[in-house]
Structure formats: C-alpha cells, structure tokens
C-alpha positions as CSV (number, residue, x, y, z in Angstrom):
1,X,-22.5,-13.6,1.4
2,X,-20.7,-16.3,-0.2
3,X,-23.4,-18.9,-1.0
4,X,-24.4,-21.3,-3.8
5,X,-23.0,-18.5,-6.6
6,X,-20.3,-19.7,-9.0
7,X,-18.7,-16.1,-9.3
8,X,-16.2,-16.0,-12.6
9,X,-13.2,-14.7,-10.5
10,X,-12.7,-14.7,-6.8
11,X,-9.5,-12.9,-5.8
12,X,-8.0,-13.3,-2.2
13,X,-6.4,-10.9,-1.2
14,X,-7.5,-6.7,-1.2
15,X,-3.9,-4.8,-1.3
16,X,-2.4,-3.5,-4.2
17,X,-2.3,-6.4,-6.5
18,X,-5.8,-7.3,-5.6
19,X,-7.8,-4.2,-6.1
20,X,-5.9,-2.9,-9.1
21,X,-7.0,-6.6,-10.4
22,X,-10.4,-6.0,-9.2
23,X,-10.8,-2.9,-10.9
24,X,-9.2,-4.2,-14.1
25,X,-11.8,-7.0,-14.2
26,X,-14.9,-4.8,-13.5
27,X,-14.4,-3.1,-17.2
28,X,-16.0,-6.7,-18.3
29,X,-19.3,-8.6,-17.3
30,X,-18.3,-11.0,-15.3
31,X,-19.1,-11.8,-11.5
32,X,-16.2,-10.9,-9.7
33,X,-15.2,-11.1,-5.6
34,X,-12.2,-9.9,-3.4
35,X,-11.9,-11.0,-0.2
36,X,-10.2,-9.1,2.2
37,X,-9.1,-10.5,5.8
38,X,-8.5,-7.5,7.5
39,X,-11.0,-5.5,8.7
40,X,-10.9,-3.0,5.3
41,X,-9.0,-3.5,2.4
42,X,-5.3,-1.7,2.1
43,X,-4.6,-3.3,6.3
44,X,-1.6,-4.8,5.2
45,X,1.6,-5.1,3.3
46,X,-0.2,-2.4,1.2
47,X,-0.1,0.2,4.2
48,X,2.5,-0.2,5.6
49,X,5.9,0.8,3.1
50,X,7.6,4.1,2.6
51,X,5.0,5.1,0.2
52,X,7.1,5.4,-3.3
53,X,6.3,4.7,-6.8
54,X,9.8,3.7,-7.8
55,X,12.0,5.0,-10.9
56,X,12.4,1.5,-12.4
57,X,16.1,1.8,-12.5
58,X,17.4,-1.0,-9.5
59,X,14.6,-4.0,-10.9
60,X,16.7,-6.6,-13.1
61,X,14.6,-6.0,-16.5
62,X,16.1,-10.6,-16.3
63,X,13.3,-10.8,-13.6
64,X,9.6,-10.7,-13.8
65,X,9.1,-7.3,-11.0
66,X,12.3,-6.0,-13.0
67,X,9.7,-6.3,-16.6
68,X,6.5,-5.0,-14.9
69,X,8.1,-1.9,-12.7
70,X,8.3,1.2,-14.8
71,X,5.0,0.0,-17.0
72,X,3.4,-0.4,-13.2
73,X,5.3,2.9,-12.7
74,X,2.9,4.8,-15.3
75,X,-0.1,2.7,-14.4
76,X,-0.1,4.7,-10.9
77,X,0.5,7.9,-12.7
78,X,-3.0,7.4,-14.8
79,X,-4.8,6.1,-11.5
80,X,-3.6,9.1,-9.8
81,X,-5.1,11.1,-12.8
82,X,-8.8,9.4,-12.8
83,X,-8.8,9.4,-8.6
84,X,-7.1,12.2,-7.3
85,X,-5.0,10.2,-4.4
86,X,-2.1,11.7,-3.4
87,X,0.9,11.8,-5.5
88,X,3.8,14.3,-6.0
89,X,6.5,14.1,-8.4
90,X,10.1,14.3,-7.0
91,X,12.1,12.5,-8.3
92,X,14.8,10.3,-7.0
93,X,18.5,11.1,-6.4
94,X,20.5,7.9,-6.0
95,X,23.7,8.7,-3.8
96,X,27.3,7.7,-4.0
97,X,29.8,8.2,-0.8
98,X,33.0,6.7,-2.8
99,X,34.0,5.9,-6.2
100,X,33.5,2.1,-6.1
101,X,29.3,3.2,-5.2
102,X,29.6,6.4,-8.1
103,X,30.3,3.3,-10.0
104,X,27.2,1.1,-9.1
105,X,25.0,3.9,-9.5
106,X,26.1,4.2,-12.6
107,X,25.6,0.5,-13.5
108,X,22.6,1.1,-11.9
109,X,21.8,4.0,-14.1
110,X,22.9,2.2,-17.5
111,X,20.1,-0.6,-16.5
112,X,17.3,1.8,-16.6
113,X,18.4,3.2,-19.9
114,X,18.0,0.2,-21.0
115,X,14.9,-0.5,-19.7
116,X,13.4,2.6,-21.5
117,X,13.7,5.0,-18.5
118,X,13.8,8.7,-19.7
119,X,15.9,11.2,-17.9
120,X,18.0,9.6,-16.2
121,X,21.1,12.1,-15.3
122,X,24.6,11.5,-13.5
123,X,25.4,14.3,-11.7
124,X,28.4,15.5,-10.1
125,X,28.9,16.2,-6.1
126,X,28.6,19.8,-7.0
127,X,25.7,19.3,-9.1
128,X,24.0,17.2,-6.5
129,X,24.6,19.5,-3.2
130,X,22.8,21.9,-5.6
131,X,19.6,19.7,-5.8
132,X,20.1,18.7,-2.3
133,X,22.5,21.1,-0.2
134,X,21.4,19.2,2.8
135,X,22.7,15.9,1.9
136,X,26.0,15.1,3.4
137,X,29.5,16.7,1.9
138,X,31.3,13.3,1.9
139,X,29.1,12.9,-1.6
140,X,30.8,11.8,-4.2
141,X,28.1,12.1,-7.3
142,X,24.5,11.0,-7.9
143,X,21.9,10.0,-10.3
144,X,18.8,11.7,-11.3
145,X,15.7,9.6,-12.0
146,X,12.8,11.6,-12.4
147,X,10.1,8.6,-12.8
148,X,10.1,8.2,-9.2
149,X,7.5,9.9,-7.2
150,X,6.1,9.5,-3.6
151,X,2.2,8.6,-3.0
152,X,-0.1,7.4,-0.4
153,X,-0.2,4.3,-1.0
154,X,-3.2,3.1,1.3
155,X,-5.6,5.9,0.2
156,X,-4.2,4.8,-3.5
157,X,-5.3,1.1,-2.9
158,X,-8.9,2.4,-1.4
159,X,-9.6,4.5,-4.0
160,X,-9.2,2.1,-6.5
161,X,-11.1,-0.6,-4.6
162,X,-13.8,1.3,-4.6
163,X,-14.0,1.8,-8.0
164,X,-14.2,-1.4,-8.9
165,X,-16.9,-1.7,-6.0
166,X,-18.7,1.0,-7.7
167,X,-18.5,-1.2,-11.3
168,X,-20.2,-4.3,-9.8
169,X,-17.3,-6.2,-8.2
170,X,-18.5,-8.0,-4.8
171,X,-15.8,-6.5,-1.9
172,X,-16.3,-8.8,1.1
173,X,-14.2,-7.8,4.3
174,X,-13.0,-9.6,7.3
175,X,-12.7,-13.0,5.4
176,X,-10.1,-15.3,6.2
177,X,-9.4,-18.1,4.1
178,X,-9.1,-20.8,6.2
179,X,-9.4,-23.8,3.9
180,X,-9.7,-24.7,0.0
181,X,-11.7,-27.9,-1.0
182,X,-9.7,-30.5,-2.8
183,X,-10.7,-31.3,-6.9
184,X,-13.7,-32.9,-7.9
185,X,-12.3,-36.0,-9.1
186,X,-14.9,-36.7,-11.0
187,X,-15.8,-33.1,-12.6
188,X,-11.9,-31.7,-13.3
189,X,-13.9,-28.3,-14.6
190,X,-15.3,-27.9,-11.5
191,X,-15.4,-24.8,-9.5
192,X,-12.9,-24.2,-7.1
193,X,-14.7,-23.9,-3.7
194,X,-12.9,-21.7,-1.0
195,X,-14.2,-21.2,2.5
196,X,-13.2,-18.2,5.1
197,X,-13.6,-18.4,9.0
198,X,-18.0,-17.6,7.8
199,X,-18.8,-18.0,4.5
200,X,-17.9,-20.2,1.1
201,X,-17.2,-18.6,-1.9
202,X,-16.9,-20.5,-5.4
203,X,-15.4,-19.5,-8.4
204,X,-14.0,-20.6,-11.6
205,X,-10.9,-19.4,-11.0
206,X,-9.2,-18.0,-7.7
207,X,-6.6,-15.6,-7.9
208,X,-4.0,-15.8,-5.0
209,X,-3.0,-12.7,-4.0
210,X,-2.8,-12.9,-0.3
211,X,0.6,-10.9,-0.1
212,X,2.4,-12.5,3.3
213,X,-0.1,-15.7,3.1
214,X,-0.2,-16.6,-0.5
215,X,2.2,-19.7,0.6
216,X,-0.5,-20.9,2.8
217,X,-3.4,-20.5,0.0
218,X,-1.4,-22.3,-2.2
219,X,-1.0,-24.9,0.7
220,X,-4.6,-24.7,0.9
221,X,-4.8,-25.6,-2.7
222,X,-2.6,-28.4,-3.0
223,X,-0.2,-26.6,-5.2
224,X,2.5,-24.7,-2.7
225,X,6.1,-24.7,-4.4
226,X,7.6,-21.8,-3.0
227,X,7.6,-20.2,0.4
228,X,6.9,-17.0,1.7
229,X,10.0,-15.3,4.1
230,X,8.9,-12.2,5.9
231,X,11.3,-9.4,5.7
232,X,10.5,-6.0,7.9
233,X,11.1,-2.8,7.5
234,X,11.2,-0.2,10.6
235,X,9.8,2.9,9.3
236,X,10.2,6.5,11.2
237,X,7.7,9.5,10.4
238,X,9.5,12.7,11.5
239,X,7.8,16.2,12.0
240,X,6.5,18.8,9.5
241,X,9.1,21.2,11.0
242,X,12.0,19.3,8.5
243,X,9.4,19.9,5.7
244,X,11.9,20.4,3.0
245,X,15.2,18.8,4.4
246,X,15.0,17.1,1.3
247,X,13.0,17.4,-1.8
248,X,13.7,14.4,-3.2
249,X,13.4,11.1,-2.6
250,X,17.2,9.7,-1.2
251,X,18.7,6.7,-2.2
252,X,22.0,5.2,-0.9
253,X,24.2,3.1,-3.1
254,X,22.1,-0.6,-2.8
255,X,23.1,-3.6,-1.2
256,X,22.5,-7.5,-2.4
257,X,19.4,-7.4,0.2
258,X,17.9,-4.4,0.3
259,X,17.6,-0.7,-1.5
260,X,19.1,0.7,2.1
261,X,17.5,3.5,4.1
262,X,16.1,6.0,2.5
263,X,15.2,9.8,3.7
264,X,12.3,10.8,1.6
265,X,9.5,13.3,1.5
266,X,6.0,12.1,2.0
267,X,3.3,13.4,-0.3
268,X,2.1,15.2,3.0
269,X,4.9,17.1,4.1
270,X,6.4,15.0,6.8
271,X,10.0,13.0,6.0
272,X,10.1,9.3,6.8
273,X,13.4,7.5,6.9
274,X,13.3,4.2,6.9
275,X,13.3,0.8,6.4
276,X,15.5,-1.8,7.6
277,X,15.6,-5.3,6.1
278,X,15.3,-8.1,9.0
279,X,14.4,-11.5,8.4
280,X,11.7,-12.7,10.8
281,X,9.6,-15.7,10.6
282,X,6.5,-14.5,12.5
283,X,4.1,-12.9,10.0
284,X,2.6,-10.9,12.3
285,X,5.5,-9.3,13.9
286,X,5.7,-5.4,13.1
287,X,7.2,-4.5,16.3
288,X,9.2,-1.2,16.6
289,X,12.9,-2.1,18.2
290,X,15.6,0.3,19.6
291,X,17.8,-1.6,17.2
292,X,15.8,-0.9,14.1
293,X,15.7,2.9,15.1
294,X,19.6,3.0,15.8
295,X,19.8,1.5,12.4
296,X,17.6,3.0,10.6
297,X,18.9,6.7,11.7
298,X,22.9,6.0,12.1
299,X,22.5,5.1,8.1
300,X,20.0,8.0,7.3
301,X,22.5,10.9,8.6
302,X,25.3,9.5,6.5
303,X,23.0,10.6,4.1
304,X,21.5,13.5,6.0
305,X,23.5,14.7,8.8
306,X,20.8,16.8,10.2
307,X,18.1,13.9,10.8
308,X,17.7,13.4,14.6
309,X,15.9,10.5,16.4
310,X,14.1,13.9,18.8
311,X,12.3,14.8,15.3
312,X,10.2,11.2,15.3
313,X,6.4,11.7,15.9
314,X,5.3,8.0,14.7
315,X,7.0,5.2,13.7
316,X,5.9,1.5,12.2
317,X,7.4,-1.4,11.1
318,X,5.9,-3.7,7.6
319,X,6.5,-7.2,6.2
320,X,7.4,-7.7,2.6
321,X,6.1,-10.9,1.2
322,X,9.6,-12.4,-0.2
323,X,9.6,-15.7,-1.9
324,X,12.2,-18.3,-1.9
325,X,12.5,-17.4,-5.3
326,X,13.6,-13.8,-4.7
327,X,10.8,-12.7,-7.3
328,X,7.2,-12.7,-8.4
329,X,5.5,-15.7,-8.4
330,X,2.4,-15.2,-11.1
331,X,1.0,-17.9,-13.7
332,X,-1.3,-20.6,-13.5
333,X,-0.8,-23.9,-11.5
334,X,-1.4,-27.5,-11.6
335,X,-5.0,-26.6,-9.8
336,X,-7.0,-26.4,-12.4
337,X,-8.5,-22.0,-12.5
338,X,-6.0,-21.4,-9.0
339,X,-3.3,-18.7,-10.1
340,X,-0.7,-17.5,-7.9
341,X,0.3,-13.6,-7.3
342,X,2.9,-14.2,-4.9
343,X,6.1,-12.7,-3.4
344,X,4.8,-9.2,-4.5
345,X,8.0,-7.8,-2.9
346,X,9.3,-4.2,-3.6
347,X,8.9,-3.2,-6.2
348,X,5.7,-4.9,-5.9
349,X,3.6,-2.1,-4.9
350,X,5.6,-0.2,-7.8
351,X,4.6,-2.8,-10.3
352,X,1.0,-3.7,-9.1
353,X,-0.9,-1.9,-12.3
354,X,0.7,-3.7,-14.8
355,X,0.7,-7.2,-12.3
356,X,-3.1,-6.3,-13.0
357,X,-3.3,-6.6,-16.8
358,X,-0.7,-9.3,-16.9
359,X,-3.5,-11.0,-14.7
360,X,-5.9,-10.6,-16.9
361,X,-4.4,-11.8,-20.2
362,X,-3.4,-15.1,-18.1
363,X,-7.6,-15.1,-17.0
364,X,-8.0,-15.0,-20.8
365,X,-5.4,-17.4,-22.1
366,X,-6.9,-19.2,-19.6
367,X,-10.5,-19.4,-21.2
368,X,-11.9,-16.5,-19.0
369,X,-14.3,-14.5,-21.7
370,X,-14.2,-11.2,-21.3
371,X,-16.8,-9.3,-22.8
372,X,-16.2,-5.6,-22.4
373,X,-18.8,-3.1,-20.6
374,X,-21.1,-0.5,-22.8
375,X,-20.7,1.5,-19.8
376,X,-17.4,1.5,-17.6
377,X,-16.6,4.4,-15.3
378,X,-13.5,3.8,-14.3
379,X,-13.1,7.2,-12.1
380,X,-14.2,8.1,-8.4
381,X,-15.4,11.2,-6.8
382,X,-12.1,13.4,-5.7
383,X,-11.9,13.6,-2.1
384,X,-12.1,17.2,-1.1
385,X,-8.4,18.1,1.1
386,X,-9.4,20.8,3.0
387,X,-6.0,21.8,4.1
388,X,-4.5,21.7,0.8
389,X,-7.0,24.8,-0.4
390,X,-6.8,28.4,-0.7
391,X,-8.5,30.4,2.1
392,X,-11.1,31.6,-0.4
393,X,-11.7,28.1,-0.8
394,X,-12.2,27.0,2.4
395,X,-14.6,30.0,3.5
396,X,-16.5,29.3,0.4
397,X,-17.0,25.5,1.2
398,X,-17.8,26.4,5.2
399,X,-20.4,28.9,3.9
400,X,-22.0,26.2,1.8
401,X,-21.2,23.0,4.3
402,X,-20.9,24.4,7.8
403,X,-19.1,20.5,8.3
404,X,-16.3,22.1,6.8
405,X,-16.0,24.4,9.5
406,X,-15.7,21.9,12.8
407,X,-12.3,20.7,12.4
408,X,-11.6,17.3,13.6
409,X,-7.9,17.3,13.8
410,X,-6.3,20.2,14.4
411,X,-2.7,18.9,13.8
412,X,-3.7,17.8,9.6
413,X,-6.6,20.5,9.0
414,X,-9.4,17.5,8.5
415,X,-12.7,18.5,8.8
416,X,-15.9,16.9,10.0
417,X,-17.0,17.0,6.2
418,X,-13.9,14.8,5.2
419,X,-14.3,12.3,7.8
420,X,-18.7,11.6,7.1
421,X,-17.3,11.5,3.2
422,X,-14.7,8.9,3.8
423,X,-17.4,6.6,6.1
424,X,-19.6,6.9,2.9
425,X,-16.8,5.8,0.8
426,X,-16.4,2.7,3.2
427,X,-14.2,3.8,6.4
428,X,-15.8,1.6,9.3
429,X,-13.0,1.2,11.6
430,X,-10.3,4.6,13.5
431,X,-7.5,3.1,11.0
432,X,-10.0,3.0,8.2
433,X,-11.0,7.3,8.7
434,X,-6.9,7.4,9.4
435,X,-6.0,6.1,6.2
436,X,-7.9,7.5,3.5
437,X,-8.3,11.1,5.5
438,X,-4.5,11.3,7.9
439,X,-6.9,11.9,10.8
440,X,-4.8,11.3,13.5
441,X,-1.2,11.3,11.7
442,X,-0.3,14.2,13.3
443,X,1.7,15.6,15.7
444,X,-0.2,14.7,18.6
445,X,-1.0,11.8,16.9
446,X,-5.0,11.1,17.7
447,X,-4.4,12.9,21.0
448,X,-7.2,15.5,20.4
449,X,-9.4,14.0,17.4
450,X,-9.6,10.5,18.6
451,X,-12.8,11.1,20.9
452,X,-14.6,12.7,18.1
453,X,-13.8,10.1,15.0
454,X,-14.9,7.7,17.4
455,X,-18.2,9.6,17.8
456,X,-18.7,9.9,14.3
457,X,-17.8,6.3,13.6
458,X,-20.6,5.3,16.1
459,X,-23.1,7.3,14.9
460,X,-22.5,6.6,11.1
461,X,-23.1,2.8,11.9
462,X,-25.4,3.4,14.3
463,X,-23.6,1.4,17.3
464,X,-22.0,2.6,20.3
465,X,-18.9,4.4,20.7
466,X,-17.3,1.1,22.8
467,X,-18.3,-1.1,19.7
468,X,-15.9,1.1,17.4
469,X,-12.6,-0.5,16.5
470,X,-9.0,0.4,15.8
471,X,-9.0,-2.0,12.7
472,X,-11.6,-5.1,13.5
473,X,-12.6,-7.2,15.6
474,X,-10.8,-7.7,18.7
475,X,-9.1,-3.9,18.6
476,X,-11.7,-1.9,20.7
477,X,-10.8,1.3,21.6
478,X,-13.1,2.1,24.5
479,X,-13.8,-0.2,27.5
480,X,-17.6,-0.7,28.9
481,X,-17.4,-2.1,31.5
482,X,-21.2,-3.8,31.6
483,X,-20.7,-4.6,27.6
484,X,-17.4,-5.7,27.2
485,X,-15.8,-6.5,30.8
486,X,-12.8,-8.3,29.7
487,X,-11.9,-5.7,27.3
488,X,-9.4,-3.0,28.4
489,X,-9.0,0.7,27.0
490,X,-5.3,-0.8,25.9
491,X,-7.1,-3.2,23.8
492,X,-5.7,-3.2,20.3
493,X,-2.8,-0.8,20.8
C-alpha cells in the first residue's frame, strides 16, 4: 500500500486533527496519506468525549487551544453545513452554587468577551431557573454562551474523512506505526520513511497527529520533548425518557484540572453526564468503575437533582491526550519535514478545524507548494435519518426503497437502507455501522439489531458472519468453532 512512493504529506493519526487536515490538504495537488491504527478512522480519543463544540469562553486566549477554539468553534459549524452530521445549537449555561463561583463565571465570562465571543449573558438565579427550571434551586446565577452546541463527534470526523477520500487523499486503516527510520546523513532532504506493523510509507513531511501516541512517534523520530499523560473521563448515557431534563448544555463552576461534570443533551435525544478527570498511565485503560459513576452522578445532581444512576443505558470511559506542557504541542521540529500535533486535549476536538489550517500554513512556511485544485468538492452526500423525517416522508422513501421499510433497530428507527449506505461510505466493522448510523445505541443496546448488522456486514464484504468484528482484528463477535476455535463469543467485549 505503502511502497516505493514519496507522498508530499503523510499524516499519522485519523481523529479529529487528522481528517480535518486531510481534508484541508485535498483542496491542493499534492499526494497525501493518513494512517489510521484502528480498525476505521474516528476509534479513538475522537469517539469517545461528551460530544460538544465548546463556547470558547474557559480556553486562556495566553495559550495556543485558548487562540484556536472559537475560530475551530465556527470551522465545525461550516463542516456541519457542507455534510449534514449531527449538530444542534444549545447553547451553554455555566452554573454558579455561591458567590465566590458567580464570580468565576464571571471572570470566565469577561475572557470570552475578550476573545470576540458574541452573546455572552449573566443571568440571575431567576433568570436561569427560567431557562433551566430543572437545575437545582441552590443556584446562585449563570452565564449564557450561545456558541456552544452539541454534535456527534464520531460521525463528524467520518464524514469529513471521507471527503478528503473522495478528493484523492490515500486513507489507509489498521496501520500502526511501529518505527520511524533515522536521517539520511548523507541526504538531510531526504524523505522521512515511516513503517507500520505491514507496510512503509514515505513522505516529505509527516505530520504527527497520533492523539494519546504522538509522544511515542516523536520518540520514533528522534525528536520527543514532551510527554503524553492520559487523563479519563467516565462518561454515562441515560434514557430518551429524560429527553429534555435540560436543554442546554450544563456547566459547573470549573476547577484548575478539569471543566467538572457536565449534564448535557446529546444531538440524539439522550442526556449524558459525565466525565471525570483521573490520571492513569495505561493508554489503553477505558474501564468503567463504581467510583467514576458515584462521581460522576453525586456532582451531576448538585446540578440536576433529578439525574438517577437507574436512568443509565450505556456508559464509557475516554483518554485525553494531555501534554506535560498542559497545551497544544504543534510546529515543526529538529527532524527535518516531522511536525508535531500533540496534546490535542479539550478543547482539542473544539479547536481541530482551525488546528487544520494552522497546519497547513506551517506545511507552506515550510516549503510545501500548494497549488490549489480547478475542481475541489469539498461536500459529501447527506446521510438520509430516517427517524428524524415526517411520516410522509418516510412512506414516500419505503415506496421508492422498500430497504427503508425493514427496520434494523427498533430502539433508534435505522433502517436496512441506512446501514448498506454507511458500508458504502466505508463502515466495515459493528462499531464502524454504530458510529456513523447509532445502530445499536439504544435502549436495548444491540440486543435485537446485532444479529442482522452482523448479516449485513458479512454479506457487504462478502465473508462470513464469524469473520465480522466489533472494531478490528482480534474483536470477533461470533465464535466458529471449526474456524476460529480459540475465539470465544466474549471476544472483544
């Protein structure tokens, strides 16, 4: 895949950063490659967050996130426009229990203005059990922020992905970097030659955006000077029937470390409260723990008295790719075409549009020449929501697409049609059809659609159904006995 080919960019790393680069770069004729090591791109930091395009109040505008957040902020909100990924507008209301927090918020709220953020209100308790009358009554005041809005943020990073797929860029999957060879001494200008567990890539620059590894490919490049330190974040999905507890997203009064727990609507109905902020040093660790749920919901009914732990249908824990430094890490290095993208932490995926162009002026001050496209299409084919039409709607697509009338999963309203279009947009894998459709993000969470995605997956690939995985190798769903005897139906989780 890799081969002999000098590519102009390869980029390592397919989450945010990485496939809003990749699509900025495919506006230009260059020869362009992300590798993702995850089975599809989006697997994760990317996917797994509470989903919000922040206000761009909290971000210091002394830091480099604190500079690139509210332009990143109206980056998604044009994205959104040319793709059609889920986003909804509401706004966040940042809470004060006491009058030292009323004023922090306000500090807080002074910052933004500064920053250029419009709208920005401070609102009385009254004014705030208004907006909110489910929020607790020890409120003391609030602030409005209407910048911020809630998204998927998985299907967001897809979408866009493919676009640049669709615009020439090479998107090459499962590929772990597991090794970066050291400078030509002899040809300083030579390209930079980076190997994954099966292929070799080249290029005359590399961009490192590996999220929770970009310490390790800087390792791998002979230039590491910072260090990545994990931080999770517990995350609980609660059912449809509080649709509407609150209608914006909820922010307590900060702390030094985190932006607290937050109780927040999802663009799909369902609140999420969530996350905590634990230091762990494996970066693979996104274990659920009774501790992170007592946590997560003693803080969130200070907040919102009425959240209950017996409401939960899902929960999930991410990492957040913290430097040392306690900010981005982006510029070139002492490796000759290697430029870091690291410690993308919150507001990271906030800031990742405008990360993106930042990028690519550094490409270009660089000596990357970009030469822009005749012919650049920088949209993508809306994926039809079935459950999200009228009924008119949906009869009339049935009657032209009987695939629209077999529902998959009952619990989300996804139809068979939905599922075949998002394998043809890419989906190869149960998380990949989850993802960029909510198959199975229901109530009975894949209890009753599993069988059938995993059908559909088989047949789309043309493999059998115990060949399908969860999210790549290794994760099989479905044990065969005679093909796969040492692999159980548990494998995977």
């Amino acid at each position: 895949m890799g081969g002999d080919q000098v590519r102009d960019v390869v980029i390592i790393g397919g989450g945010a950063v990485g496939a809003t680069l990749a699509r900025a770069l495919s506006r230009f004729h260059l020869d362009v490659a992300l590798l993702e090591g995850q089975a599809e791109v989006a697997f994760g930091v990317s996917k797994a967050n509470s989903g919000i395009v922040h206000s761009a109040m909290h971000a210091s505008p002394d830091t480099l996130k604190g500079r690139l957040e509210y332009p990143g902020n109206l980056g998604w909100r044009q994205l959104h426009d040319e793709l059609g990924f889920g986003l909804n507008d509401v706004g966040e209301v940042l809470v004060a229990l006491d009058d030292e927090q009323l004023v922090k918020i306000e500090q807080i709220r002074q910052q933004g203005i500064r920053k250029g953020i419009p709208g920005t209100q401070a609102w009385t308790a009254e004014r705030t059990l208004d907006a909110q009358p489910n929020l607790t009554r020890e409120v003391k005041g609030a602030v409005w922020a209407p910048t911020a809005c809630v998204f998927n943020p998985y299907e967001a990073v897809m979408l866009v992905a493919d676009v640049a797929r669709r615009n020439g860029v090479t998107i090459a999957e499962e590929q772990r970097v597991v090794g970066i060879d050291p400078p030509d001494v002899e040809d300083p200008d030579a390209p930079l030659t980076v190997r994954t567990e099966t292929d070799v890539w080249r290029g005359r620059f590399v961009i490192n955006a590996a999220g929770l590894f970009a310490d390790d490919i800087a390792e791998f490049a002979g230039v590491r000077d910072f260090k990545i330190l994990p931080r999770k974040g517990e995350e609980y999905l609660l059912d449809k029937r509080l649709a509407g507890i609150v209608t914006s997203i909820i922010f307590p009064c900060p702390t030094p470390v985190s932006k607290g727990t937050l109780v927040n609507p999802t663009v799909d109905g369902t609140i999420m409260v969530g996350p905590t902020a634990q230091p762990v040093d494996d970066k693979f660790d996104t274990s659920t723990t009774e501790e992170g749920a007592e946590q997560v919901f003693t803080n969130a009914r200070k907040l919102v008295p009425a959240i209950s732990e017996r409401d939960i249908i899902a929960e999930f824990a991410g990492l957040r790719p913290v430097s040392d430094t306690e900010d981005f890490i982006v510029g070139p290095t002492e490796r000759r075409g290697f430029i870091n993208a690291a410690g993308i932490q919150s507001p990271g995926l906030t800031g990742a549009p405008a990360l993106a162009d930042l990028l690519v002026d550094i490409l270009a001050d660089e000596g990357l020449e970009l030469e822009e496209k005749d012919q650049w299409d920088p949209t993508a084919p809306h994926p039809v929501k079935f459950s999200q039409l009228t009924t008119e709607d949906q009869q009339e697509l049935a009657r032209r697409d009987p695939r629209y009338a077999h529902l998959i999963c009952r619990c989300e309203i996804i139809t068979e049609a939905e599922v075949r279009d998002a394998m043809d947009r890419g989906a190869h894998t149960l998380d990949g059809l989850k993802f960029r459709t909510r198959v199975g993000m229901g109530r009975c969470q894949g209890g009753f659609c599993t069988w059938g995605c995993l059908e559909l997956l088989a047949e789309h690939q043309g493999i059998t159904i115990p060949e399908v995985t969860k999210r790549g190798t290794g994760t099989w769903i479905v044990c065969d006995r005679d093909d796969h005897p040492v692999k159980t139906a548990r494998t995977g989780g």
